[in-house]
C-alpha positions in Angstrom: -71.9 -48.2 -55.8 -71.2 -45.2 -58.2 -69.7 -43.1 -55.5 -68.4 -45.2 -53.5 -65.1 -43.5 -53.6 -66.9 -40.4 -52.7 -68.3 -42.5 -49.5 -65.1 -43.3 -48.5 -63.1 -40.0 -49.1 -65.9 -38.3 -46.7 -65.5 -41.4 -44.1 -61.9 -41.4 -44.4 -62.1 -37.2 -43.8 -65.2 -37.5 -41.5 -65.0 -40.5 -39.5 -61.3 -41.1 -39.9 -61.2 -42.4 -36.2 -64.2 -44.6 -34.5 -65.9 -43.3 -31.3 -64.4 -46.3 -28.2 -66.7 -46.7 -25.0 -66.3 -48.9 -22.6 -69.0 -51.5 -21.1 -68.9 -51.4 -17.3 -71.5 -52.0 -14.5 -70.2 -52.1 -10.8 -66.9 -51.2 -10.9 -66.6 -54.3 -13.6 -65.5 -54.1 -17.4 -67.4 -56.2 -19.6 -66.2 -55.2 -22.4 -65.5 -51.9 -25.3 -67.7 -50.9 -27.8 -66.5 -49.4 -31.2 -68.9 -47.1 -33.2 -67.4 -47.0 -36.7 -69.2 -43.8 -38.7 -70.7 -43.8 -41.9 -70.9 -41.2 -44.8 -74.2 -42.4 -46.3 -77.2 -39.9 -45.0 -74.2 -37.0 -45.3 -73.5 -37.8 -48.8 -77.7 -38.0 -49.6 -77.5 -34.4 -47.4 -74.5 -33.2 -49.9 -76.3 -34.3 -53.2 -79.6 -32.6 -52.0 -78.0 -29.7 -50.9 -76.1 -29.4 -54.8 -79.6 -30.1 -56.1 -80.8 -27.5 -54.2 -77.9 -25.1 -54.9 -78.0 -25.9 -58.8 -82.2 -25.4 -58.7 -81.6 -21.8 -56.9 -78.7 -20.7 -59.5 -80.6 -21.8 -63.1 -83.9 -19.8 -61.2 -81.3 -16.6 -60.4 -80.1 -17.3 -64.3 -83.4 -17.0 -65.3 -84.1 -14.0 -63.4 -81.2 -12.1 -64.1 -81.9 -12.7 -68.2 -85.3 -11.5 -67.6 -83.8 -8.7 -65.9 -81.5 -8.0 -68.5 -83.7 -7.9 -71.2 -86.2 -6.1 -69.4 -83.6 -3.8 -68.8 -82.3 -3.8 -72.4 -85.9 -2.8 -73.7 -86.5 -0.1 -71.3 -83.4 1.5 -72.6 -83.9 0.8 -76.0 -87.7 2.6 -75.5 -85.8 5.4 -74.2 -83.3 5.8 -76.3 -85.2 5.1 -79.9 -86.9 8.5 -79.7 -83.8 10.7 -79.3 -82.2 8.4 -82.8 -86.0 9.2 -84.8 -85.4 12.9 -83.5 -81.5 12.9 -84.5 -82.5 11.5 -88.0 -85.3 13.6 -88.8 -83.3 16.1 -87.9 -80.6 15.6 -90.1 -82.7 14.3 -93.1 -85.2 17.0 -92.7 -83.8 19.4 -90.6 -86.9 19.1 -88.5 -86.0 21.5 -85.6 -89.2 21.8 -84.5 -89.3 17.8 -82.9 -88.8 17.7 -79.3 -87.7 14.5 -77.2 -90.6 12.9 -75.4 -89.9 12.5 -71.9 -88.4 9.4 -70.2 -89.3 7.7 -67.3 -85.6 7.1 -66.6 -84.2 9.8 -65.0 -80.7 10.3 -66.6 -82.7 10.1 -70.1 -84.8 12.8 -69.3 -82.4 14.9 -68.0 -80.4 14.2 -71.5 -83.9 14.6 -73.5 -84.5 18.2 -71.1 -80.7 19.5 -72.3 -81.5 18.5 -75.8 -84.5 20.2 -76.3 -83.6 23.4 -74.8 -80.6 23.2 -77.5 -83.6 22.5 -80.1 -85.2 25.5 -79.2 -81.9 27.2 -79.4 -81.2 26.6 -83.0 -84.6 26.5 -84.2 -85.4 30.1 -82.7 -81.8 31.0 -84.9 -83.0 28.9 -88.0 -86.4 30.8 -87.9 -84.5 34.1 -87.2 -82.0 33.8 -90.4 -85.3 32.6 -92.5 -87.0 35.9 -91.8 -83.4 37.4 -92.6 -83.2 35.8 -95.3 -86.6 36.6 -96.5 -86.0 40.2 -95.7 -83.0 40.4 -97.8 -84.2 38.6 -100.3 -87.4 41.1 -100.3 -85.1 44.2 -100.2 -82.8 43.0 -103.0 -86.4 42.4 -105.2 -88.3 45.3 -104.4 -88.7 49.2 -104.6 -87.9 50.3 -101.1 -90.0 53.5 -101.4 -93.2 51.9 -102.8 -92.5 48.4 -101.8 -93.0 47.2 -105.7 -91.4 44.9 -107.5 -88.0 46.2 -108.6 -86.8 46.9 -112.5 -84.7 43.4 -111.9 -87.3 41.5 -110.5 -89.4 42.6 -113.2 -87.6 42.4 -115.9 -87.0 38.7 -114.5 -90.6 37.9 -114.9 -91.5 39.5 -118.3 -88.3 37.0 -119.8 -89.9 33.8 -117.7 -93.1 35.3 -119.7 -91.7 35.1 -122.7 -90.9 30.8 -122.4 -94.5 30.2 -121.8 -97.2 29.9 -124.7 -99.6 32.2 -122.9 -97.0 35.0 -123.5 -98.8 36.5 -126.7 -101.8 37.5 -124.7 -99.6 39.7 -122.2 -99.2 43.4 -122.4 -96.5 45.5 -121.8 -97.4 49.1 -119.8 -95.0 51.6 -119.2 -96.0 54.7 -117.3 -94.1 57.9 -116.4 -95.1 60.6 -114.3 -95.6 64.4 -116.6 -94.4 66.8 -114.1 -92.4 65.1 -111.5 -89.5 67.4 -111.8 -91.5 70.6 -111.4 -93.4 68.3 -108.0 -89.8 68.4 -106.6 -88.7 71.7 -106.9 -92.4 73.3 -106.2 -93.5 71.2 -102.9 -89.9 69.3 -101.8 -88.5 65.3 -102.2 -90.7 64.5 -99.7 -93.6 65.6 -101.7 -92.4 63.6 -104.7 -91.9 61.0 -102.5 -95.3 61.0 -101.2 -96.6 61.3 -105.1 -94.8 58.0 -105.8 -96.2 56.3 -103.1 -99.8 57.2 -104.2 -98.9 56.3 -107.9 -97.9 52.9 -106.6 -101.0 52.4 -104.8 -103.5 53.9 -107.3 -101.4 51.7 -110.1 -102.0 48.6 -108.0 -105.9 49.4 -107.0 -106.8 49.6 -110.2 -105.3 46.6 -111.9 -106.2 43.2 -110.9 -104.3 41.3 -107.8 -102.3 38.7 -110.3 -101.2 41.6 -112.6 -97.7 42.8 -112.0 -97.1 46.4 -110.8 -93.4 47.5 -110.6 -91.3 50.6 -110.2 -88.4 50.9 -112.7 -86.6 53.4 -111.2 -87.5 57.4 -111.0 -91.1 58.1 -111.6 -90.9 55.2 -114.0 -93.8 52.4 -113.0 -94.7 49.4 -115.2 -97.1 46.8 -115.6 -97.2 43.2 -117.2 -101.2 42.7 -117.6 -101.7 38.9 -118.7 -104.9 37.5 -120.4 -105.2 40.3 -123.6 -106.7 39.4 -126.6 -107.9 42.7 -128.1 -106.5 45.9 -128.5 -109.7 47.3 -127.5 -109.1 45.4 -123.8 -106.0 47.4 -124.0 -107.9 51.1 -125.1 -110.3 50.9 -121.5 -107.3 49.7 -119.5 -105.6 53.1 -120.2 -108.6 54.9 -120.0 -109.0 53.6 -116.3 -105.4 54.2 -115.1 -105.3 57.3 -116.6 -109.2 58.4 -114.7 -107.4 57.6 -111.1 -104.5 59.9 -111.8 -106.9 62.6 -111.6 -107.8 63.0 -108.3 -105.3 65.1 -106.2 -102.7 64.1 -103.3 -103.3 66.2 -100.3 -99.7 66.1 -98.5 -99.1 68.8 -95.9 -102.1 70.8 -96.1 -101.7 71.1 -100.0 -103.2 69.9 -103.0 -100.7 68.2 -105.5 -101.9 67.2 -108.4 -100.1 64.7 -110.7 -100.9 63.1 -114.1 -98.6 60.4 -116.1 -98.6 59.0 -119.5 -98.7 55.1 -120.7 -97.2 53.7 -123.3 -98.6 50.0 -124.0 -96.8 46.9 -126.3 -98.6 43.6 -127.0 -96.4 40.6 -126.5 -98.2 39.1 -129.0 -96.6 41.1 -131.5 -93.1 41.3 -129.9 -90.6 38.5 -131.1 -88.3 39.2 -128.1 -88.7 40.5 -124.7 -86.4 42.8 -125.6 -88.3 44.1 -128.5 -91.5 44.4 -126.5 -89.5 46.5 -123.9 -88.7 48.9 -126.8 -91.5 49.1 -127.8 -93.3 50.2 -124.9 -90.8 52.8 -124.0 -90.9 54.0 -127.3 -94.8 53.6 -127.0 -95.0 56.2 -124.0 -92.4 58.9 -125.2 -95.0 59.2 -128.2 -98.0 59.4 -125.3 -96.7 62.8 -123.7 -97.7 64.1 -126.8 -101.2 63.2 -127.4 -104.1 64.7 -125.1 -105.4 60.7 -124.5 -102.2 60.5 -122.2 -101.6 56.9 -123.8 -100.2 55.0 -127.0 -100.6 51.6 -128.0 -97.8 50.6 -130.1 -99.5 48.6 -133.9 -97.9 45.2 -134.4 -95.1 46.0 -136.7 -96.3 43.8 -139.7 -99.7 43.2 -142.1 -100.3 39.7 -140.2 -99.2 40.5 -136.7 -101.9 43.5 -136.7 -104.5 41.5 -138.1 -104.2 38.9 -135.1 -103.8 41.3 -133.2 
């Protein structure tokens, strides 16, 4: 037989020595018997048992891969959120993604220390945006009046000036006709309180995408887009110049305040810089008429006929 050797290795270890008894009946020996052993049924025992054995480890095998992987995709669940959060993160700078939470516990206690962090730096990144925007306000506009500064304006008449709807813009320059004498009569704080209500009857009274700014002083200007005609320009003045007339009552007194406006149409301006000349020299020649305002004539026989 195949394993035959096998046989006889577990006889020869096994059954090395036969069981002797001997025959008697009456006192009288008939004889010896000799029981030799054989390793046959223990060898069918040993290969069932290996079959057995073998059978119970591929089934652990099996078990423990399905474990592993089981395992392996749990994790990889848990995990796969916190690398989408860390990516957004640093692609985006997303800080307002939060880890979901994870059924495993060590995750979630990762996921809990992570978050709070998250709302660590995003309560800082909102905190130097608002900062940010603050400064960025401050360095822009007019602290007193909150308006639009002489740099900030000055910024958007240029940028004006590179579009093609630039010739229908108009320049205003307004300054206040008795400021000084405001000052010394009723205090700073009066004059403040004048250019306060210039900036807010200046604003009323144009519409909300014109530009209102404060130059500096009791300088104000105004960039008024859409204007074709110089008559468009003639009731503009008239209007500003109407809601001047209504007195500031500041500490139980009656101030009263008027200004003059001197107005330049881009469309006869070759420069921004010209335009700006022209509108300053525009309202030094309006403190002298009654109107209160001047509109400066395009400098040239074809510019003032389009115009």
């Amino acid at each position: 037989p195949e394993f035959a050797w096998m046989e006889n290795l577990f006889d020869k270890v096994f059954f090395k020595h036969p069981v002797t008894r001997t025959i008697k009946h009456q006192n009288n020996q008939y004889g010896t018997l000799i029981i030799y052993g054989s390793a046959t049924q223990l060898m069918s025992f040993f290969f069932q048992l290996l079959i057995c054995l073998s059978a119970g480890i591929f089934v652990i095998l099996l078990i423990m891969l399905w474990l592993v992987h089981s395992t392996y995709q749990k994790l990889m669940h848990s995990i796969q959120p916190m690398v989408n959060t860390v990516e957004s993160l640093n692609l985006d700078t997303q800080y307002q993604a939060r880890l979901p939470s994870s059924p495993i516990y060590e995750f979630r206690v990762i996921s809990g220390a992570f978050n709070n962090l998250l709302d660590k730096v995003q309560r800082t990144n909102e905190k130097l945006q608002s900062e940010n925007s603050q400064l960025s306000h401050q360095a822009l506009h007019d602290q007193l009046t909150e308006l639009p500064n002489r740099h900030y304006f000055y910024n958007i008449l240029f940028n004006q000036f590179e579009h093609p709807e630039k010739n229908q813009t108009a320049l205003f320059f307004i300054d206040n006709n008795n400021f000084k004498n405001i000052n010394d009569v009723y205090g700073h704080l009066a004059g403040d309180a004048v250019l306060k209500e210039m900036a807010q009857r200046l604003k009323k009274n144009v519409r909300s995408h014109d530009v209102v700014a404060r130059l500096g002083g009791d300088e104000f200007a105004i960039l008024i887009r859409n204007i074709k005609h110089y008559d468009h320009l003639e009731l503009i003045c008239e209007h500003l110049i109407e809601c001047s007339k209504a007195p500031l009552s500041f500490d139980q007194q009656q101030i009263h305040f008027s200004f003059s406006i001197g107005v330049a149409f881009s469309k006869c301006a070759t420069t921004p810089e010209d335009l700006i000349a022209e509108a300053d020299n525009a309202m030094y020649k309006a403190k002298n008429l009654a109107q209160g305002w001047y509109i400066t004539p395009c400098l040239n026989p074809d510019q003032e006929s389009s115009c």
